[in-house]
C-alpha positions in Angstrom: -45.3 -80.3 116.6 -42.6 -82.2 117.9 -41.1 -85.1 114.7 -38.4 -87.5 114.3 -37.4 -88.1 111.0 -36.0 -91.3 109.2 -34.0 -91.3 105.7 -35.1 -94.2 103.7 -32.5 -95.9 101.3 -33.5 -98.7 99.0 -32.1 -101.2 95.5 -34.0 -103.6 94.3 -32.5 -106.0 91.6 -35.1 -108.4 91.2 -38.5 -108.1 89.4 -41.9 -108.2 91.0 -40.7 -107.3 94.4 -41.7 -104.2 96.1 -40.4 -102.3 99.2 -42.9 -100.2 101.2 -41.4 -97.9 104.0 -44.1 -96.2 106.4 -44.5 -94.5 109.2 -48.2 -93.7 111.1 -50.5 -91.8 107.8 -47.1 -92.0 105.3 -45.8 -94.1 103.3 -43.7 -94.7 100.2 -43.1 -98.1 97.9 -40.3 -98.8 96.0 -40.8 -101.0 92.8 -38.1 -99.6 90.7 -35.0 -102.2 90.1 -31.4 -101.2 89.6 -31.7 -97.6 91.0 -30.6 -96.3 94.6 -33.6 -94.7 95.8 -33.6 -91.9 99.1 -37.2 -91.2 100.8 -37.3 -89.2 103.5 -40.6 -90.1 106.4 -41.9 -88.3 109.5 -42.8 -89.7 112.8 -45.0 -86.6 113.5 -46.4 -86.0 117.1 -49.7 -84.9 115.6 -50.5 -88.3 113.6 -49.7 -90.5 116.6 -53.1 -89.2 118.7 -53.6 -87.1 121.6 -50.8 -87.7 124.7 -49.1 -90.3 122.5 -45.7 -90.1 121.5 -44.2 -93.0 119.9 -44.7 -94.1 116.1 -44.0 -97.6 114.5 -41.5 -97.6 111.3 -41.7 -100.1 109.3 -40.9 -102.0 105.8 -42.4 -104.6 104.7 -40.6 -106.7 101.4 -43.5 -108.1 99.3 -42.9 -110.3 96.1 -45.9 -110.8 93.6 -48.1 -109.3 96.6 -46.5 -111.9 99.2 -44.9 -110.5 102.5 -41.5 -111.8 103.0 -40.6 -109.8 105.5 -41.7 -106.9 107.8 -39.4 -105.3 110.7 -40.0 -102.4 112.3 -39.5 -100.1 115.3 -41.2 -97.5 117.6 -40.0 -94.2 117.2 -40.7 -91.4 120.1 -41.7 -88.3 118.4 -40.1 -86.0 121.2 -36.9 -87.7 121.7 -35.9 -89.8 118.8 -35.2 -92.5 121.0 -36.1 -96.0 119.8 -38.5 -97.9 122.3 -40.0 -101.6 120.8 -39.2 -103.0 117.7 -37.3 -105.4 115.8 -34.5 -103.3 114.3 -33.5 -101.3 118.1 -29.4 -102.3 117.5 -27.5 -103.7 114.8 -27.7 -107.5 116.5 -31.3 -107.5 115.3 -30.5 -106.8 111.6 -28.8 -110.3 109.7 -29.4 -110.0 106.7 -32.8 -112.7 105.8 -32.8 -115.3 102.8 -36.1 -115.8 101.7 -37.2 -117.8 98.6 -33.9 -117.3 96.3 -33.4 -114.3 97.4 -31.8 -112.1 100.1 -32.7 -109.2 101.8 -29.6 -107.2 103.5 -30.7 -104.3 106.1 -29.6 -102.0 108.7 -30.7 -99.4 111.0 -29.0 -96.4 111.9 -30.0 -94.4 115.5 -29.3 -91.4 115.2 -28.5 -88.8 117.8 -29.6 -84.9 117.7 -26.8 -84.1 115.1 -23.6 -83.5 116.9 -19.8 -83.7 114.7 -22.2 -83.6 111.5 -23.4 -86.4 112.0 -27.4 -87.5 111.1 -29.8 -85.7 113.1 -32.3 -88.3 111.1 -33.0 -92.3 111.5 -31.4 -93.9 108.7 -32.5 -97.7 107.0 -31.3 -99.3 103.9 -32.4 -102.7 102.6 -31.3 -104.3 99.5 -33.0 -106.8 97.6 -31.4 -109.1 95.1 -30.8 -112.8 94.2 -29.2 -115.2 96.3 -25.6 -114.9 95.1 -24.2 -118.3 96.2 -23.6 -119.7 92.9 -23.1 -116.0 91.4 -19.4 -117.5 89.3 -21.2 -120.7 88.2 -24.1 -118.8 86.3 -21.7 -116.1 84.8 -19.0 -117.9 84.0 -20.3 -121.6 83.2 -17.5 -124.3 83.1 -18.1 -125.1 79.2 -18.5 -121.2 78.3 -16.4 -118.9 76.2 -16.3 -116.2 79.4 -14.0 -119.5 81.7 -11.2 -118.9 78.8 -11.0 -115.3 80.2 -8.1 -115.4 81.9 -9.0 -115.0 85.4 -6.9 -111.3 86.2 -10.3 -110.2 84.4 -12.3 -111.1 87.0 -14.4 -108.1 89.1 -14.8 -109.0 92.9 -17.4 -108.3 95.3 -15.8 -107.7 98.9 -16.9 -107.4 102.5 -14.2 -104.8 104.2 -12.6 -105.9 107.2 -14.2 -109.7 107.3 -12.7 -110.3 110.8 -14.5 -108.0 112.7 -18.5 -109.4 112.5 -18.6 -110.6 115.9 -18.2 -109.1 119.6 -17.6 -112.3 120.3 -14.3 -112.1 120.7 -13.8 -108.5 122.0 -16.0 -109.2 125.0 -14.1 -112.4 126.0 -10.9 -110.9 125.8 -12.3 -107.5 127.8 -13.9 -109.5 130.8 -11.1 -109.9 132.6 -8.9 -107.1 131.1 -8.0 -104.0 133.8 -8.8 -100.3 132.7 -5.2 -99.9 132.3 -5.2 -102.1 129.4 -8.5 -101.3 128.0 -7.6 -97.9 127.6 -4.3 -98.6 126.0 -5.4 -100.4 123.7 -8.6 -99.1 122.6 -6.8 -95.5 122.5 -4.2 -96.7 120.4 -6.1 -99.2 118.0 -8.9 -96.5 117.5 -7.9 -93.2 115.3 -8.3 -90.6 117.1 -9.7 -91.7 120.0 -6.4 -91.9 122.8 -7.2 -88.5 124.0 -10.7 -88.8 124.3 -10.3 -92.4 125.8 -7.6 -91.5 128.6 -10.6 -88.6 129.7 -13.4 -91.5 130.7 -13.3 -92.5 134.0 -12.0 -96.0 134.8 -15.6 -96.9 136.2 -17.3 -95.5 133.0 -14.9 -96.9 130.5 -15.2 -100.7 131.8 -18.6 -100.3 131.2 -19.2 -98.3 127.6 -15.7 -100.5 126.2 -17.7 -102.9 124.3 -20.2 -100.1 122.9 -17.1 -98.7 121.6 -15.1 -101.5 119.8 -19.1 -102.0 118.2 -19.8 -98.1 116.8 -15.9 -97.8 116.0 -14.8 -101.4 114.9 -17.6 -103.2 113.7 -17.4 -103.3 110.3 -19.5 -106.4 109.1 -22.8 -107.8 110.9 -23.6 -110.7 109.1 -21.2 -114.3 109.5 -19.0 -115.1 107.1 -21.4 -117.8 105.5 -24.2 -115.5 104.5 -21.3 -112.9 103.0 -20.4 -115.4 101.2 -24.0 -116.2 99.7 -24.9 -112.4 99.2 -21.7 -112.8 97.1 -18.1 -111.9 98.7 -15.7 -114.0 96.7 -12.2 -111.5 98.4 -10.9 -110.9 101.5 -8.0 -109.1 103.2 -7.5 -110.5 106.5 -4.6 -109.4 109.4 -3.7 -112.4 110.8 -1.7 -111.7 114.5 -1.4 -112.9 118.2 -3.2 -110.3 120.7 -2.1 -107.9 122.1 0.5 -108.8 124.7 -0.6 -106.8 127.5 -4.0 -108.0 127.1 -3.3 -111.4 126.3 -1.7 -111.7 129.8 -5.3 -111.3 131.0 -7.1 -113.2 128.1 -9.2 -116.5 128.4 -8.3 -116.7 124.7 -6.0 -119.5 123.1 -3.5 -117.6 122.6 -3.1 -118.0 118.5 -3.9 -115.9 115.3 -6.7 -113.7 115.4 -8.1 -110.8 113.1 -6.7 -107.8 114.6 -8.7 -104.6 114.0 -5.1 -102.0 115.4 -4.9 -104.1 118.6 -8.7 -105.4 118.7 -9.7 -109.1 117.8 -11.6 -110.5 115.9 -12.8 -113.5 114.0 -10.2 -116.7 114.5 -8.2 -117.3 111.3 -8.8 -121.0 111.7 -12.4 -120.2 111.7 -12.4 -118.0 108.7 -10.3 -120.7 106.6 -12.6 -123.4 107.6 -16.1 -121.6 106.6 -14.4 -120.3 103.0 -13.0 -124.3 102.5 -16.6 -125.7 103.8 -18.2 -122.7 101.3 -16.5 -124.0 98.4 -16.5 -127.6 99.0 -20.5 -127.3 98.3 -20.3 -124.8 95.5 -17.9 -126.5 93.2 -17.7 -124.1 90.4 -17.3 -120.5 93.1 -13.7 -119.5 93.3 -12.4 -117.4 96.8 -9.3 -115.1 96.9 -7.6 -114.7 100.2 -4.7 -111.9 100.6 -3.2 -111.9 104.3 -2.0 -107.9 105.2 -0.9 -107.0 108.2 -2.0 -102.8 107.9 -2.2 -100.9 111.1 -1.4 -104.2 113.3 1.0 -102.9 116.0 4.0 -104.9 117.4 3.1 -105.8 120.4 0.6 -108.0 118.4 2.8 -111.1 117.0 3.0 -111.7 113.4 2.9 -115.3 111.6 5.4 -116.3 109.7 5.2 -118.6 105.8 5.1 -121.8 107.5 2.6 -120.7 110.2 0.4 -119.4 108.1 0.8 -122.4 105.7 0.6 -124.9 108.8 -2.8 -123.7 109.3 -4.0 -123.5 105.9 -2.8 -127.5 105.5 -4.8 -128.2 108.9 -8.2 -126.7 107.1 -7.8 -128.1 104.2 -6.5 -131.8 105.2 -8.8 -134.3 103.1 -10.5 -131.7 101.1 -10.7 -131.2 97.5 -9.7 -127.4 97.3 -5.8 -126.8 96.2 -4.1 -123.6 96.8 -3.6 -120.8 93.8 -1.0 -118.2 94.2 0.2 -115.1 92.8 0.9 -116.2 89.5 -1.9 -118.4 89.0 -4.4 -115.8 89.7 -2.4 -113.4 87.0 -1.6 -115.8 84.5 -3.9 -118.7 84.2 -7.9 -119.0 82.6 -10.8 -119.2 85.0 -10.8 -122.9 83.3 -7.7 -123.7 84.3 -7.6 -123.2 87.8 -11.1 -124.4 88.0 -9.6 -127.5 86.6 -6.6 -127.7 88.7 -8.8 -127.5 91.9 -7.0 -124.3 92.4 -9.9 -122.6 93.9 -8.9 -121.0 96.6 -6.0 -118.0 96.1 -3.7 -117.1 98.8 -1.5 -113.8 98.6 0.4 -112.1 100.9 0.9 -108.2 101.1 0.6 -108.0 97.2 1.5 -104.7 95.9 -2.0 -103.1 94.8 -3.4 -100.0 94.5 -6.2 -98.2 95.9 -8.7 -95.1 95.5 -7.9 -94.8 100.3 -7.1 -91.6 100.9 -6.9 -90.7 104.5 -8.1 -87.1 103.8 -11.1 -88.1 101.4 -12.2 -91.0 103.0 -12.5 -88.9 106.0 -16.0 -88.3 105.0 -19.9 -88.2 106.4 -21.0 -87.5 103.4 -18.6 -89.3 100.2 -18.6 -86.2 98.2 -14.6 -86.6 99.0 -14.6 -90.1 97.9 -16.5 -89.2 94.7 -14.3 -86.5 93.8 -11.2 -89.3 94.6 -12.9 -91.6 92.0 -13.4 -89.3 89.5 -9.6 -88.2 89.4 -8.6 -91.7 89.4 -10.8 -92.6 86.8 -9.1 -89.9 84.3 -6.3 -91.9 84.3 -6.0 -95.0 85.9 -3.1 -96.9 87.6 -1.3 -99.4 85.8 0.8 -102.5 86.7 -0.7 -103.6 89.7 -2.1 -107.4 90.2 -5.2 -105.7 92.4 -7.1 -102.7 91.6 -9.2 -102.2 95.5 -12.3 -100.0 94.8 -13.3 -99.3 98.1 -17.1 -97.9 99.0 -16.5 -97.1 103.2 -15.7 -94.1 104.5 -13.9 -93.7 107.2 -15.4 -91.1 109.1 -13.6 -92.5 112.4 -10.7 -90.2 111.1 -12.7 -87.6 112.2 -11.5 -86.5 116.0 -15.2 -84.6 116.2 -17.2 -88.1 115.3 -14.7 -90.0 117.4 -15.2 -87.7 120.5 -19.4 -87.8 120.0 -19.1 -91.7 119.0 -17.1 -92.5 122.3 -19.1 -90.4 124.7 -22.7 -91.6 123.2 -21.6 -94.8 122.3 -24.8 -97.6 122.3 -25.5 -100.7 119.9 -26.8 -98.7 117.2 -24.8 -95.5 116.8 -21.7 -96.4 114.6 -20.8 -94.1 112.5 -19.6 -96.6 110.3 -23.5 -97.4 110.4 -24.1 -94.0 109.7 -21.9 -92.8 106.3 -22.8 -96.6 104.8 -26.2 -95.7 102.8 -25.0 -92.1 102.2 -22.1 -93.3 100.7 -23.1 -96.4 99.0 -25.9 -94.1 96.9 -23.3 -92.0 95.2 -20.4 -94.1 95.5 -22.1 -97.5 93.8 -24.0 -95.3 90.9 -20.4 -93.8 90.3 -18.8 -97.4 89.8 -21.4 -99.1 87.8 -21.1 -95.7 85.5 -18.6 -94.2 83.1 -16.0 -94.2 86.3 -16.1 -97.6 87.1 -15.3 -98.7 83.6 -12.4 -96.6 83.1 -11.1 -98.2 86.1 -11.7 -101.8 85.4 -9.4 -101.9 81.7 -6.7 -102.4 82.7 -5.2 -105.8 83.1 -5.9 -106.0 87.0 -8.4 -108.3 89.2 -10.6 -105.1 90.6 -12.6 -105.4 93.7 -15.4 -103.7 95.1 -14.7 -103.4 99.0 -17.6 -102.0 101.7 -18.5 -102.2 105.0 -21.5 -104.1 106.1 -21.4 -105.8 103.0 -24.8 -105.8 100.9 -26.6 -107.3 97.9 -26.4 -104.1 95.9 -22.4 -103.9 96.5 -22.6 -107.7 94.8 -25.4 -106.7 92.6 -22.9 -104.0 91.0 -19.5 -106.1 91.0 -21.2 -108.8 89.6 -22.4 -107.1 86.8 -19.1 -105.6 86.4 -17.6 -108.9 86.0 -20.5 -109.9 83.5 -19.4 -106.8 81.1 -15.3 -107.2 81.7 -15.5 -110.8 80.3 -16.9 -110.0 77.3 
């Protein structure tokens, strides 16, 4: 009989909480903490009744036997398609705080299969603590662990911060011409110029924002709740638009995140939420490094004093001063909590990274975990950032962007798609053996992912705990 199957990826950090995944006469509940789980379910045509077609998924988040949360959707047993439900595109999905905690999920819809991608529904939810205050209960102010100095630190990161939001993309694309559209999605997408220039001009004014959301999207939750989940580092390309399309933009025409040539989240904005975060968390500490990777030059650059014209706007008559390079590699957690130095600025600092174009090129990580396990062996030395990063970039791949572009909806990123795969080998890997070899040496280490999550923090976090001592 006709089936659609979902892959069911869990982590739960916190005790007494229990995640139960089900589809019509299945079911499976997850109670164990600290362990990436994978449960596989059926939507079976011959449990939904006769001449019906479409089964609800659903999970429901219980602690001590109360129901925090349930979402769910219908799934058609002939098609796959998704029909009802609260979980159809990635909009639906923010990430939900409920009592002190936070539960971070998405939804993956996938197609039949095509490029290697998932022939099978994927979700993932995490459950741990609300991670707001994560640096002021590992590192209290009077404690042994704020002597540490602070290059010892292990940071949880959300991989490019700037693009959360369509918000942006669809402004500047309303009144942008084909021309344009296709320029700059084809050369700001890897890949993906061929296969762009081939859509009709009707068709690709239409599926444009479909495909900036599977291909660019990176992040679905604001800035605040990352943040809270616990994100305490973030790269960020700070640039004008794109000239051709800022001729046709309603946009104020300042600095942006740019994603190749696509926008994103204002820098403005993002300095003002990290300042307003820390302002209320007194004892959290942020670091900010500005790069400027892949931004092509027809996208302007800002110089020192722009960037530091901006940063002075944000933080006018707050009580948040500005670390540097030095501080961050020299000085105790202490000190610079003392100094009001809580907030780090770099720009294009020279670190080092397990990126590799070829093995992040990936649908399934085994690359990346082969990557990490040579880097591991014998780790670099001398740089003041060590950037662990989780993603895969399977938009490398011509076949996935080719399959992404010509089925492109809200739900069918293929970022979407590698993120539980990956994060189930590539997390385990870094709490292990691997990640320790790779946090000894005298380096602030981050752990960067897309669609940033509470098991990502969960495992940085703890990271931290062990590097301090």
């Amino acid at each position: 009989m006709p089936s659609k199957g979902i892959k069911c990826f869990a982590y739960l950090a916190v005790a007494g909480v229990e995640i139960e995944f089900s589809v019509p006469k299945q079911s499976v509940t997850k109670r164990d903490q600290h362990q990436f789980t994978i449960d596989h379910l059926e939507v079976e045509s011959s449990n939904l009744g006769r001449f019906k077609f479409a089964g609800q998924f659903k999970f429901v988040v219980r602690r001590d036997g109360r129901e925090l949360t349930n979402q769910w959707v219908d799934v058609n047993s002939m098609t796959g398609s998704l029909e009802n439900g609260t979980m159809k595109d990635m909009d639906q999905t923010p990430s939900i705080f409920a009592e002190d905690l936070v539960i971070v999920y998405g939804f993956y819809d996938a197609g039949p299969g095509v490029a290697g991608l998932p022939k099978q529904h994927q979700c993932y939810v995490t459950v741990t603590k609300n991670q707001e205050n994560w640096m002021r209960e590992v590192i209290p102010h009077d404690s042994d662990k704020a002597n540490r100095p602070f290059h010892r630190m292990v940071l949880p990161s959300s991989h490019d911060i700037g693009m959360n939001s369509m918000q942006t993309s669809q402004a500047l694309l309303r009144n942008a011409g084909t021309g344009i559209i296709k320029e700059v999605l084809g050369r700001s997408l890897p890949n993906a110029f061929e296969v762009i220039n081939k859509v009709s001009d009707g068709a690709i004014n239409h599926i444009a924002p479909d495909i900036i959301r599977a291909l660019a999207i990176t992040q679905k939750d604001s800035l605040e709740t990352i943040l809270k989940i616990g994100a305490r580092y973030f790269e960020f390309r700070p640039a004008k638009c794109h000239r051709q399309m800022q001729k046709a933009s309603p946009l104020e025409d300042t600095w942006f995140f740019q994603h190749g040539a696509i926008p994103g989240m204002l820098y403005k904005q993002f300095l003002n939420d990290i300042a307003r975060f820390l302002q209320d968390h007194r004892e959290e500490m942020v670091v900010v490094q500005n790069r400027w990777d892949g931004v092509p030059g027809d996208c302007p650059k800002p110089n020192d004093d722009e960037l530091r014209k901006v940063l002075n706007e944000v933080l006018q008559g707050k009580d948040i001063q500005v670390g540097n390079q030095d501080d961050m590699m020299r000085k105790s957690i202490r000190d610079l909590r003392n100094e009001r130095k809580r907030l780090i600025v770099l720009r294009d600092v020279n670190q080092v990274s397990n990126y590799d174009d070829a093995a992040n090129a990936t649908l399934t990580g085994d690359s990346m975990v082969n990557k990490l396990n040579d880097m591991s062996r014998n780790p670099p030395r001398g740089h003041p950032i060590t950037l662990l990063q989780c993603q895969a970039t399977a938009t490398n791949i011509r076949d996935v962007i080719v399959a992404s572009v010509l089925d492109s909806d809200v739900s069918t990123s293929p970022i979407l798609a590698t993120k539980p795969v990956c994060d189930s080998k590539i997390l385990p890997l870094l709490r292990g053996e691997c990640g320790k070899c790779l946090t000894r040496e005298e380096s602030v280490v981050v752990l960067l992912n897309d669609f940033f999550d509470g098991a990502t923090a969960d495992v940085a976090i703890n990271l931290c705990r062990e590097r301090l001592g």
